[in-house]
C-alpha positions in Angstrom: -30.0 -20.2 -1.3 -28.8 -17.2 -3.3 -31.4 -14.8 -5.4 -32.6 -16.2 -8.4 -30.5 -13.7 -11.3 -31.5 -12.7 -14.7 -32.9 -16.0 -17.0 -32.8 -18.1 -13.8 -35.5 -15.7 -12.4 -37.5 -15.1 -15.6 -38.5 -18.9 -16.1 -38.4 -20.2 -12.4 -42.1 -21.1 -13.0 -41.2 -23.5 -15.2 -40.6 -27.8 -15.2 -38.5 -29.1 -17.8 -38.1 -32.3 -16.6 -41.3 -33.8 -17.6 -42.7 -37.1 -16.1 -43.8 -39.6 -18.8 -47.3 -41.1 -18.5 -49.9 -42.9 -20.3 -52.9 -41.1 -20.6 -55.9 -42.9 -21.0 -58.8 -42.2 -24.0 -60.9 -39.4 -23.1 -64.4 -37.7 -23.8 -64.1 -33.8 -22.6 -67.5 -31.5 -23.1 -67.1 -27.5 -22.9 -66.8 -24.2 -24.5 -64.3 -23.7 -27.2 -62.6 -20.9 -29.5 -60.1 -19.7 -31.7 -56.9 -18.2 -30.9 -54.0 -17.2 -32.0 -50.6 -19.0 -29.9 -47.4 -17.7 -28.2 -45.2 -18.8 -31.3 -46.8 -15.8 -33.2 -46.1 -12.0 -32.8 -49.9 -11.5 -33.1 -50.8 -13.9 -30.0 -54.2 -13.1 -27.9 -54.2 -15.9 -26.0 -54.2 -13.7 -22.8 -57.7 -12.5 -24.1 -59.1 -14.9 -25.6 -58.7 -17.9 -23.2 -59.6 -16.1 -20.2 -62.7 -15.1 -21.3 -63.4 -18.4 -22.5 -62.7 -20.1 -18.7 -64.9 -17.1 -17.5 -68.0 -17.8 -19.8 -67.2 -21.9 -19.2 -67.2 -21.7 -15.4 -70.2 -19.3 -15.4 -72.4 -22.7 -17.0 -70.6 -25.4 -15.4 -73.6 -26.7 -13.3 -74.8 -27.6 -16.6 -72.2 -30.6 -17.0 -72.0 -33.7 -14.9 -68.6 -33.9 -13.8 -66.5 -37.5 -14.3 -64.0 -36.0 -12.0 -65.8 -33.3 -9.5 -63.2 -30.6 -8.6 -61.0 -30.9 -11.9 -60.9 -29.1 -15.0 -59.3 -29.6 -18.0 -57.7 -27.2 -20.7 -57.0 -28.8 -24.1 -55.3 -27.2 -27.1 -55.0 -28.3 -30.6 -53.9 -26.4 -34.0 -57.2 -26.1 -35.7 -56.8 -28.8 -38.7 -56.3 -31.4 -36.1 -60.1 -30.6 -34.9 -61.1 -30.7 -38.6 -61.9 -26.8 -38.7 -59.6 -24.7 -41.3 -57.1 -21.9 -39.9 -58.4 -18.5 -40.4 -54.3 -16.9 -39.6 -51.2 -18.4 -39.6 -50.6 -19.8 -35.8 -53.9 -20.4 -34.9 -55.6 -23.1 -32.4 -58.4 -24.2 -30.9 -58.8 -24.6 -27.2 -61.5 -25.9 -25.4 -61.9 -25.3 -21.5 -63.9 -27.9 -20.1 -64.2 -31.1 -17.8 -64.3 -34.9 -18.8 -67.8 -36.0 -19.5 -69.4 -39.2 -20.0 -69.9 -40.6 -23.5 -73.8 -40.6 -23.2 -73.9 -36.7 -21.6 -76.0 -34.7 -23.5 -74.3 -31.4 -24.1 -76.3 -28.4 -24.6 -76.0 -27.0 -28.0 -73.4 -24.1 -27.9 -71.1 -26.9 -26.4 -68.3 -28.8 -28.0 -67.0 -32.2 -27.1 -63.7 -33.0 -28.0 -62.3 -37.2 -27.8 -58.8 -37.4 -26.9 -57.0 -40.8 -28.1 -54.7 -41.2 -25.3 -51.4 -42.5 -25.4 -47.7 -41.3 -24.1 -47.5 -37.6 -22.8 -44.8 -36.0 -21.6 -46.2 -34.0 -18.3 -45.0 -30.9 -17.1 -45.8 -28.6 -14.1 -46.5 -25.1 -14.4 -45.5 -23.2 -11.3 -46.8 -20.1 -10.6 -49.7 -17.2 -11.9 -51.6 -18.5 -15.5 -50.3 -15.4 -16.8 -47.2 -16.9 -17.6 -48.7 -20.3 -18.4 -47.7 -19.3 -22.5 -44.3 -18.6 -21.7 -43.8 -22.4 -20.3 -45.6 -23.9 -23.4 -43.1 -21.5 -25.4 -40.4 -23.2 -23.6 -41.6 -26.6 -23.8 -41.9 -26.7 -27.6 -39.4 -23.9 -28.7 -36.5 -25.9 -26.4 -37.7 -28.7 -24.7 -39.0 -30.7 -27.5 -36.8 -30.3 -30.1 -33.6 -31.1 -27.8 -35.5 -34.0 -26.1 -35.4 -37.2 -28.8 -39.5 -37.1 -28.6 -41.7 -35.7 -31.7 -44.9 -34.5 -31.1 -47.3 -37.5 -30.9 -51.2 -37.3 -31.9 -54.0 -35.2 -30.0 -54.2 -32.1 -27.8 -52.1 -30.7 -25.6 -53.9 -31.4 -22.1 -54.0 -29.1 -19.1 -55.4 -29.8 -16.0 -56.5 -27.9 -13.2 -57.2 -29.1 -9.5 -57.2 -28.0 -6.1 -53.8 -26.9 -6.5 -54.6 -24.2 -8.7 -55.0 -20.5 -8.2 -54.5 -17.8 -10.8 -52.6 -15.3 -9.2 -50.5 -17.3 -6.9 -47.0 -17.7 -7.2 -47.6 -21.6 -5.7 -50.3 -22.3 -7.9 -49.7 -25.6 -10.1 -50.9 -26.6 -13.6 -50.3 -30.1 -15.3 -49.4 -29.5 -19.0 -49.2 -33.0 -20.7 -48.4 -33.1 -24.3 -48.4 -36.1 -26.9 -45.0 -37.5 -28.1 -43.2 -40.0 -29.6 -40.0 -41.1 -29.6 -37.6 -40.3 -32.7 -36.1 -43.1 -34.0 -32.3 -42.6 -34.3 -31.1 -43.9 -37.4 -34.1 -45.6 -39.9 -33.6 -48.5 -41.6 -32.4 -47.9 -45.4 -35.6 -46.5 -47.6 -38.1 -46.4 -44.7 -39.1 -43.2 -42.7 -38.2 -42.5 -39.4 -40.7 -42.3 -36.8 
């Protein structure tokens, strides 16, 4: 197989040909903060959410675990989560692990209910320092090329055993809401 050259090499990492899937509803518990995302020149996402999975996986022992071993990543802008914007391309992002309805979460924790529904499912190959780069990809030329809108929710990532930070084989779901554009809308109604 011949070297990988120029763009070919620069997003190898990535999976643009998602899987589609039907999440279920789900109840997440964790620690959460603001940040500021990859579509703005201003991003410090590589600070901010780092620190975050280092603070969360330092207190883990004090969530019981619906799926031991997995962890789960989820990203929404910050009216979705009913919290206003303090800067223009701002999210939330909670790192976390799903959790039973009736957990009691200790105070400084958030819990965040996702509705479900169809996701489009990527896979990140490689280190989580390039983990922004895919999700630039997926919604700066994936999504708008791809006949899906973005649907309701977060975007979900999850991390299992296949994970490692550094690794160039390390693998990372990333499953985000859509829905399908309708082609053409009937006269007078909009399209979907």
């Amino acid at each position: 197989m011949p070297p990988l050259t120029g763009i070919q090499s620069r997003f190898s990492h990535m999976n643009f040909h998602p899987d589609f899937v039907q999440l279920p509803p789900a109840l997440f518990g964790g620690l959460e903060t603001r940040f500021v995302t990859v579509m703005s020149n201003e991003t410090n996402n590589l600070e901010v959410i780092p620190a975050l999975w280092q603070r969360f996986i330092s207190r883990l022992g004090e969530l019981t675990p619906v799926e031991p071993g997995i962890s789960y990543g989820l990203c929404e802008v910050s009216e979705s989560q009913k919290v206003p914007a303090l800067r223009p391309n701002e999210a939330l992002y909670l790192a976390g692990i799903k959790i039973q309805s009736d957990q009691t979460l200790p105070p400084d924790m958030a819990s965040w209910r996702t509705p479900g529904g169809l996701h489009a499912k990527f896979l990140h190959l490689g280190p989580i320092a390039n983990l922004g780069q895919t999700i630039g990809k997926i919604y700066s030329q994936w999504l708008p090329a791809s006949g899906f809108s973005r649907g309701v929710g977060p975007d979900v990532e999850r991390y299992d055993s296949r994970f490692h930070p550094t690794r160039n084989d390390s693998v990372v779901e990333i499953s985000i809401p859509v829905r399908r554009i309708t082609d053409v809308a009937p006269f007078g109604s909009p399209q979907t």
